[in-house]
C-alpha positions in Angstrom: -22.6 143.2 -52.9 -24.0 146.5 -51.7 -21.3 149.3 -52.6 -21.9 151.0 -49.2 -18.6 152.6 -48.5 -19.3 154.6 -45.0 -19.9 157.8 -46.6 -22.4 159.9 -44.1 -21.5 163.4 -45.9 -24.1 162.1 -48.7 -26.6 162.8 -45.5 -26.0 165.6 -43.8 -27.5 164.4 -40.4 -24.7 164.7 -37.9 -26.7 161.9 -35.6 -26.4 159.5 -38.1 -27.9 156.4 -37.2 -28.8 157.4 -34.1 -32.7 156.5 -34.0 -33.6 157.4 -29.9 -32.4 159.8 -27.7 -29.0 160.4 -26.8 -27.5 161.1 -23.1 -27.5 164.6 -22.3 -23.5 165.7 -21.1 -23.1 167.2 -18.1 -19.3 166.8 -17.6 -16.5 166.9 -20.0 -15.5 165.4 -23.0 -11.7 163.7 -22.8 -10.5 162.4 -25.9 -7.1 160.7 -25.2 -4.8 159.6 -28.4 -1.8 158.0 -28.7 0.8 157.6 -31.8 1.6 154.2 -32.8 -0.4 152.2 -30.3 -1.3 148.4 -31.8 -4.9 147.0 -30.6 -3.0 143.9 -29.4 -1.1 145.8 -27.3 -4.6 146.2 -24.9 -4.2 143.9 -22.2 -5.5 143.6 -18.2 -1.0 142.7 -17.5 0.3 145.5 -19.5 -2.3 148.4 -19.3 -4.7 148.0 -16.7 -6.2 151.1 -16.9 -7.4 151.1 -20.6 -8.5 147.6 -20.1 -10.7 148.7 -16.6 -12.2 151.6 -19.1 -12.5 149.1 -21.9 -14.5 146.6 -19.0 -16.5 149.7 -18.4 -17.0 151.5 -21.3 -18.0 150.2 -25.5 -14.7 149.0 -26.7 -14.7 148.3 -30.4 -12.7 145.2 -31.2 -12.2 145.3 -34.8 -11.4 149.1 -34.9 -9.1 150.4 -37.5 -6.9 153.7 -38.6 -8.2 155.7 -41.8 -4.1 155.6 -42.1 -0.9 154.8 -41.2 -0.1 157.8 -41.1 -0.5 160.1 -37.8 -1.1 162.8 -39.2 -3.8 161.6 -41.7 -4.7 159.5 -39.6 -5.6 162.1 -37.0 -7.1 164.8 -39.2 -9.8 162.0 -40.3 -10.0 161.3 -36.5 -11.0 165.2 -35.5 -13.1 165.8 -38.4 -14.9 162.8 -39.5 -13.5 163.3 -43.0 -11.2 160.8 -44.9 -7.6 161.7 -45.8 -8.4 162.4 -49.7 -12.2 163.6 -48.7 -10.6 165.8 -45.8 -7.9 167.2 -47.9 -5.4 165.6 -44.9 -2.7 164.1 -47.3 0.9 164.7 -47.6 4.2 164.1 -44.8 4.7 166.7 -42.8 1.6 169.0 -44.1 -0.9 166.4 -43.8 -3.4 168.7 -41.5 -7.0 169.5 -41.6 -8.3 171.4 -44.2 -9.3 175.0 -43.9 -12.6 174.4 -45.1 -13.2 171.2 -42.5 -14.8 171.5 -39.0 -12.7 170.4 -36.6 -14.0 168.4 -33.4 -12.4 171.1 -31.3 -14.4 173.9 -33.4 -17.7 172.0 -32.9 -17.7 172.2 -29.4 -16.2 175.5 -28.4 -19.4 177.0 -30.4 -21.4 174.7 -28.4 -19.4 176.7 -25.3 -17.3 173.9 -23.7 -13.9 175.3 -23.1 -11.3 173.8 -25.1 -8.4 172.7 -24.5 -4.7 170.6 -26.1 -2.2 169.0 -24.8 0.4 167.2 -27.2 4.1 165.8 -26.7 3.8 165.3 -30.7 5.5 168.5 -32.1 3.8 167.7 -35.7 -0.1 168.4 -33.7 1.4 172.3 -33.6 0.7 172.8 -37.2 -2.1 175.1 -37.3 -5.1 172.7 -39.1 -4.8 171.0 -35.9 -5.0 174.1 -33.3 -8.3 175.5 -34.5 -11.2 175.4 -32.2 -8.8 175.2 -28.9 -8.4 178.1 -26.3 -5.7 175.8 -24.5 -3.2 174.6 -26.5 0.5 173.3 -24.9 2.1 171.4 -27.7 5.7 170.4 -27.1 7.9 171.9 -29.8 10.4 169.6 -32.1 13.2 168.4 -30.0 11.4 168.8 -26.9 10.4 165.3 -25.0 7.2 165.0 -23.2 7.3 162.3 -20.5 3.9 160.4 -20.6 3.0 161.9 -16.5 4.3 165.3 -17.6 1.7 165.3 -20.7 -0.7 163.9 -17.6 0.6 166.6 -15.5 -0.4 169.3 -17.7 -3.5 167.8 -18.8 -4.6 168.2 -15.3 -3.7 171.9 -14.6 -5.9 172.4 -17.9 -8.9 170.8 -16.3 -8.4 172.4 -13.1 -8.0 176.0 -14.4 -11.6 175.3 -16.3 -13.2 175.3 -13.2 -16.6 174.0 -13.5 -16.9 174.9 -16.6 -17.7 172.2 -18.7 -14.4 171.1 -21.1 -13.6 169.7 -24.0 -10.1 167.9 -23.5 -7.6 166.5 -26.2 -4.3 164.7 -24.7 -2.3 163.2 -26.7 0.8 161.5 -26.2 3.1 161.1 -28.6 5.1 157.6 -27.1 5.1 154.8 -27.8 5.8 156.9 -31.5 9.5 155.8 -32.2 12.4 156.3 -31.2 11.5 153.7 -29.2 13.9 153.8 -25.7 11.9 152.5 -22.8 13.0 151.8 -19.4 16.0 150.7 -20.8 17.6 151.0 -24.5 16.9 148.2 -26.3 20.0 146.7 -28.1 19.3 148.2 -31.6 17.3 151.1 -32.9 14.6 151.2 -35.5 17.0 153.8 -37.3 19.6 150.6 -37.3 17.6 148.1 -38.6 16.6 150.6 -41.2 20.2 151.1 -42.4 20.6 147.6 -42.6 17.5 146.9 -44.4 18.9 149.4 -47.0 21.9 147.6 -47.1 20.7 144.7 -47.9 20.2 142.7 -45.3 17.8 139.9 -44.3 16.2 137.2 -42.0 18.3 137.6 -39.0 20.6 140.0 -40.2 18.4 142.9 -40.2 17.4 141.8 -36.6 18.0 139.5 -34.7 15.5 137.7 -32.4 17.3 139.2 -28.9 17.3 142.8 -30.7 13.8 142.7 -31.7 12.4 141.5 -28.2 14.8 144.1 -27.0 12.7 146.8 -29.1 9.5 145.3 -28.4 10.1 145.5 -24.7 11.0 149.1 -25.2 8.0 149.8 -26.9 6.1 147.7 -23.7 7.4 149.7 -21.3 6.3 152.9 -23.3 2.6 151.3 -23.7 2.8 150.9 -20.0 4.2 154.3 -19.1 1.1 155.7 -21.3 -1.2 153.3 -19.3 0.4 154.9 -15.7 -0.5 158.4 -17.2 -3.9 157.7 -18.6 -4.3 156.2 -14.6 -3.5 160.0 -13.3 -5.9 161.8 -15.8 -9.0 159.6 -15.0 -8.4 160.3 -11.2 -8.2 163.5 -12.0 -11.4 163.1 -13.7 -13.0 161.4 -11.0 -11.9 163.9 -8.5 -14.0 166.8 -10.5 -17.5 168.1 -9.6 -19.5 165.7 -11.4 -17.4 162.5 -12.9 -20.1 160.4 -14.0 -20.9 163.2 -16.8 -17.9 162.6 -18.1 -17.2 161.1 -21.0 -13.7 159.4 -21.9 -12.7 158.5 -25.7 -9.3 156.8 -26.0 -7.9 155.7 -29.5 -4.5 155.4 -31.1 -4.1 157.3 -34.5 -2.3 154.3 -35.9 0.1 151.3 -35.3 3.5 149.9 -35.3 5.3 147.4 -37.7 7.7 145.0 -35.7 9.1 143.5 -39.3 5.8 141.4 -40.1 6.3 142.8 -43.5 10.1 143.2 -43.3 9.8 146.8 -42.2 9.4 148.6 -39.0 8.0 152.0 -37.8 4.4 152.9 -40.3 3.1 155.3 -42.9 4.5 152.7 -45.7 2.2 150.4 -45.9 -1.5 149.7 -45.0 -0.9 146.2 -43.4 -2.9 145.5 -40.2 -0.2 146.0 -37.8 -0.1 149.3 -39.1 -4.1 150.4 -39.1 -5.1 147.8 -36.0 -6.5 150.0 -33.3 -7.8 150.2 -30.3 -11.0 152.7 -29.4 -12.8 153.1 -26.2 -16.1 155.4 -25.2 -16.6 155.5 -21.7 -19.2 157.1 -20.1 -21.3 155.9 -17.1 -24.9 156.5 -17.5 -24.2 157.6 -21.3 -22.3 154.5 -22.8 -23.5 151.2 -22.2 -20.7 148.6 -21.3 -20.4 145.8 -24.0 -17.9 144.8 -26.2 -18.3 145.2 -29.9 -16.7 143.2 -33.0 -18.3 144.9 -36.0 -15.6 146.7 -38.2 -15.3 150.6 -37.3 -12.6 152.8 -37.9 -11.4 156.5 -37.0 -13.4 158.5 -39.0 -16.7 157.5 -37.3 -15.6 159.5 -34.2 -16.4 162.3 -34.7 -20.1 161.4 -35.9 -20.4 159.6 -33.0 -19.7 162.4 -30.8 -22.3 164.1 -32.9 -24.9 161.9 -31.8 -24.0 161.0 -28.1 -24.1 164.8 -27.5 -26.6 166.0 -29.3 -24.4 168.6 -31.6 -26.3 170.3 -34.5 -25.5 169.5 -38.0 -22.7 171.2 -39.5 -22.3 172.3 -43.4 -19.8 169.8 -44.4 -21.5 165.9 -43.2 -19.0 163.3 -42.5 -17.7 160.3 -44.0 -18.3 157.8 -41.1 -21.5 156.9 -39.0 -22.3 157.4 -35.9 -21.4 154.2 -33.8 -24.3 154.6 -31.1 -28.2 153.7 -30.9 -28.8 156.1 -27.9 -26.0 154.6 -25.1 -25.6 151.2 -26.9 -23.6 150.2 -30.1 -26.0 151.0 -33.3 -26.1 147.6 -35.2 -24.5 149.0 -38.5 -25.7 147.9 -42.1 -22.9 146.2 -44.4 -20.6 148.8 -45.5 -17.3 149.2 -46.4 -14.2 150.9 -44.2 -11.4 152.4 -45.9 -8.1 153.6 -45.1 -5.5 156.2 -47.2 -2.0 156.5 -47.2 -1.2 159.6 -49.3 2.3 160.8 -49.4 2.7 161.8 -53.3 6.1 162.1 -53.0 6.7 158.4 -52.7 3.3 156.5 -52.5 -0.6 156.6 -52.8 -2.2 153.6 -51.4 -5.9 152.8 -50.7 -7.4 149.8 -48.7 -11.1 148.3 -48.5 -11.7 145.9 -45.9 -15.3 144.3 -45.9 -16.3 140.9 -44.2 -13.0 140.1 -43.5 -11.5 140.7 -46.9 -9.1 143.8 -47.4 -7.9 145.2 -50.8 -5.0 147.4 -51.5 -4.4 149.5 -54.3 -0.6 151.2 -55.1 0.4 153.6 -57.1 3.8 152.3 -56.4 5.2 149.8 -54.1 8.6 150.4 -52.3 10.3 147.1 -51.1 12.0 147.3 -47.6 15.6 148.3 -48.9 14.7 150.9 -50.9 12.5 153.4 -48.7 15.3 154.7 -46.4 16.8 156.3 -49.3 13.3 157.6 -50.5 13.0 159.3 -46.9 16.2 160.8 -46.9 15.2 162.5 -50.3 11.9 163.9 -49.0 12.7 167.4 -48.8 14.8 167.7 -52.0 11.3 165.9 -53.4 9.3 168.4 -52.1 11.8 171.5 -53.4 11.8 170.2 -57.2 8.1 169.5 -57.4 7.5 173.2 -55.9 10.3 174.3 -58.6 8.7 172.7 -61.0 11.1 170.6 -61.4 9.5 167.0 -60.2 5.7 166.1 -61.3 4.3 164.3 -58.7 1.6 161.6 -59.7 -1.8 162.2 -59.4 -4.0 161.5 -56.2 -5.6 159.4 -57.7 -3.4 157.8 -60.2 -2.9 154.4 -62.1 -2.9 151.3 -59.5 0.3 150.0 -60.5 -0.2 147.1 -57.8 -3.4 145.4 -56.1 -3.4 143.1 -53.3 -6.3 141.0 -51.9 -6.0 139.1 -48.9 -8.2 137.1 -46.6 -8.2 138.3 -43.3 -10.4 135.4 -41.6 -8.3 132.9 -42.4 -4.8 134.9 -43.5 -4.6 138.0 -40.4 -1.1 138.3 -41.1 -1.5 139.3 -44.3 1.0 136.4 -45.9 -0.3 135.7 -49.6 -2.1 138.0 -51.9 -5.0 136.4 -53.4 -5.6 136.7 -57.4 -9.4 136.2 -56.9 -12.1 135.1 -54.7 -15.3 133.7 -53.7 -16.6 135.8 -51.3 -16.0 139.0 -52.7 -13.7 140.0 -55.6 -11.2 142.8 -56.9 -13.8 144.1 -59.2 -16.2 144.7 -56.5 -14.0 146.1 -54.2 -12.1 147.9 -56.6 -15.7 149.3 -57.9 -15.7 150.7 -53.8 -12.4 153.1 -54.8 -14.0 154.3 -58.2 -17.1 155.6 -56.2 -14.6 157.2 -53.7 -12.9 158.8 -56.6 -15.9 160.2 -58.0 -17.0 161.3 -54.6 -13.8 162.9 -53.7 -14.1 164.6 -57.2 -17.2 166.6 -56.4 -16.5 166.8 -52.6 -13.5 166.6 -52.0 -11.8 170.0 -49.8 -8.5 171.6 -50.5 -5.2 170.5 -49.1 -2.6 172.2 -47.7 -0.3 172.1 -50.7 3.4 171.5 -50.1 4.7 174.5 -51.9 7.9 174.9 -50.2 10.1 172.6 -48.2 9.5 172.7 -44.3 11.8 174.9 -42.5 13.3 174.6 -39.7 14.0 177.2 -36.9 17.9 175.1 -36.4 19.1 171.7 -37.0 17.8 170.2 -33.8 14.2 170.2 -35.2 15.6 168.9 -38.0 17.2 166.0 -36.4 14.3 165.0 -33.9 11.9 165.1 -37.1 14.5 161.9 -38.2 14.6 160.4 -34.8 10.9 160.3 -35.5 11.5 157.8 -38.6 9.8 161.1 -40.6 13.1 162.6 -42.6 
């Protein structure tokens, strides 16, 4: 097998594979992200409006998260960079790089105005704000409905005028605590303290509590759907729609206890990376439907090619996903995804034709990570003391898991070897990424004191968030 992890920084063409001419823009560019929104979660009952712009727009099918993490996860998203690559890793200071080119950057030097609007408090941290002249970012404690975020969204497109715009919404629902319409009968937080309790099967949830939850988060997918709805009229309403080009991803998903946890940024299961991603562009995106496997990180190179950008210093990791308007018919590679939180676990997974593997520094079961949250920031105060050594960023794989996806999607038995392709090969995959990140790699925002805190509400809705 062809070791062909998607790395396009190797290159430093920004068009990638694109081979023909791209579409010229004449409108804006929207880019619409969501926190914890599962692909299967897409559907013409529950959210019309995504599936209408997936009808009429590319919508990759087998798109994944470079974590499952939103913050990682996002930072690969605006800067084409893996987590490690990217230096994106960490809890709460997971955040571009200094030294990485943001998408927001990219396109306020190529004079689009530039604008943010976020009801995630953790997209305020300053990696993220570069390269925006707009930025309305709800602060912690503060909730966002999904039309206010709309709302606001639309003033900033109406104070740009006709000047062209680059555009990020993001919305941070359905991102627990998950409420809905109605409260469901149990919280995420509750099922959590009975995990750590001890419980199991039922116990931890049972089947009316979970469907209570999952119809929470629903009517939060839907509530995002409504908003999305307002934007794109919006959109259509401006001076020239059709130059307008929409992208709408989620930076990760949700477990609902297929691996006897729920919320993310624990483990790299599909629930947790499965994503949806949408370019829509009349007269620059041709409508089709695409299976091959994508993830996040080719975003940014994508936009690269669709609009022409020049390169930049730093290339990206991922490829651009378009042959002019249509979907560029990638070569084998490899997609990888990062979760790297050093205070509590490194994992790494390699998915190729339908196989993924996962390798762990450590693996936490279920009952034991509530307790490992609630000791994050004592974690983070000994290792800046000196007191704690935190492992390596690319330590010993203590665990490795290989599973078929074809014929085992939910991820039920670990396989000790296989056929098709093996540990050895894809193990082979992270020792190139190691090496690469080695001479690469660009500096992370290190954790050198505890977050702080302007009072104990921020405190408190950083734990309603399932991130203290």
């Amino acid at each position: 097998m062809r070791r062909a992890l998607a790395l396009g920084a190797l290159a430093l063409a920004a068009c990638g594979s694109c081979s023909r001419s791209a579409p010229e823009l004449s409108g804006d560019v929207v880019l619409i992200t969501v926190d914890a929104l599962r692909a299967d979660h897409i559907s013409a009952e529950l959210t019309p409006t995504l599936s209408r712009l997936a009808g009429e727009g590319l919508s990759f099918s087998n798109a994944r998260a470079n974590s499952s993490h939103p913050l990682q996860s996002a930072a690969a998203l605006l800067t084409g960079l893996l987590p490690t690559r990217g230096g994106s890793i960490g809890l709460l200071e997971a955040a571009p790089s200094a030294e990485a080119e943001t998408l927001a950057e990219t396109l306020a030097e190529a004079q689009l105005m530039t604008g943010l609007v976020s009801s995630q408090p953790l997209l305020g941290g300053e990696g993220f704000l570069r390269g925006y002249q707009d930025i309305q970012v709800a602060r912690p404690g503060e909730s966002w409905s999904a039309s206010e975020v709309a709302s606001r969204a639309i003033e900033v497109l109406e104070d740009a005028g006709e000047r062209a715009s680059f555009l990020h919404v993001h919305f941070a629902d359905p991102h627990e605590p998950h409420v809905g319409d109605e409260p469901p009968l149990v919280s995420f937080a509750d099922v959590r303290a009975r995990i750590a309790a001890g419980a199991t099967g039922d116990e931890r949830c049972s089947p009316e509590e979970l469907e209570s939850l999952r119809a929470a988060y629903r009517a939060e997918v839907a509530a995002v759907d409504a908003a999305v709805a307002e934007l794109f009229e919006a959109i259509r309403a401006r001076a020239n729609p059709d130059g307008t080009l929409i992208v709408f991803t989620s930076t990760c998903g949700e477990e609902f206890l297929e691996h006897g946890y729920v919320g993310h940024s624990w483990t790299l299961h599909e629930e947790a990376l499965r994503v949806p991603l949408i370019f829509h562009g009349p007269g620059m995106v041709d409508a089709a439907v695409d299976a091959q496997a994508v993830s996040l990180v080719d975003v940014a190179p994508s936009l690269a090619a669709l609009l022409k950008l020049p390169e930049r210093r730093i290339g990206f990791d991922g490829d651009a996903l378009f042959d002019g308007g249509s979907a560029a018919q990638l070569e084998e590679r490899e997609t990888l995804a990062e979760l790297v939180i050093r205070e509590r676990c490194v994992l790494r997974a390699v998915i190729t034709r339908d196989v993924k593997f996962i390798s762990a520094d450590r693996v936490h079961e279920p009952s034991e990570r509530q307790a490992i949250s609630a000791g994050y920031i004592e974690a983070v105060r000994a290792a800046a003391a000196g007191e704690l050594e935190l492992p390596d960023v690319f330590g010993d794989s203590a665990t490795e898991l290989l599973y078929d996806l074809k014929n085992d999607p939910g991820e039920r038995t670990s396989l000790g070897m296989m056929s098709r392709v093996s540990k050895s090969q894809l193990r082979a995959v992270l020792d190139d990424y190691r090496e690469y990140c080695a001479a690469h790699g660009l500096a992370p925002r290190a954790a050198e004191v505890a977050p702080s805190f302007s009072d104990s509400s921020e405190a408190d809705a950083l734990e309603a968030l399932g991130y203290l």
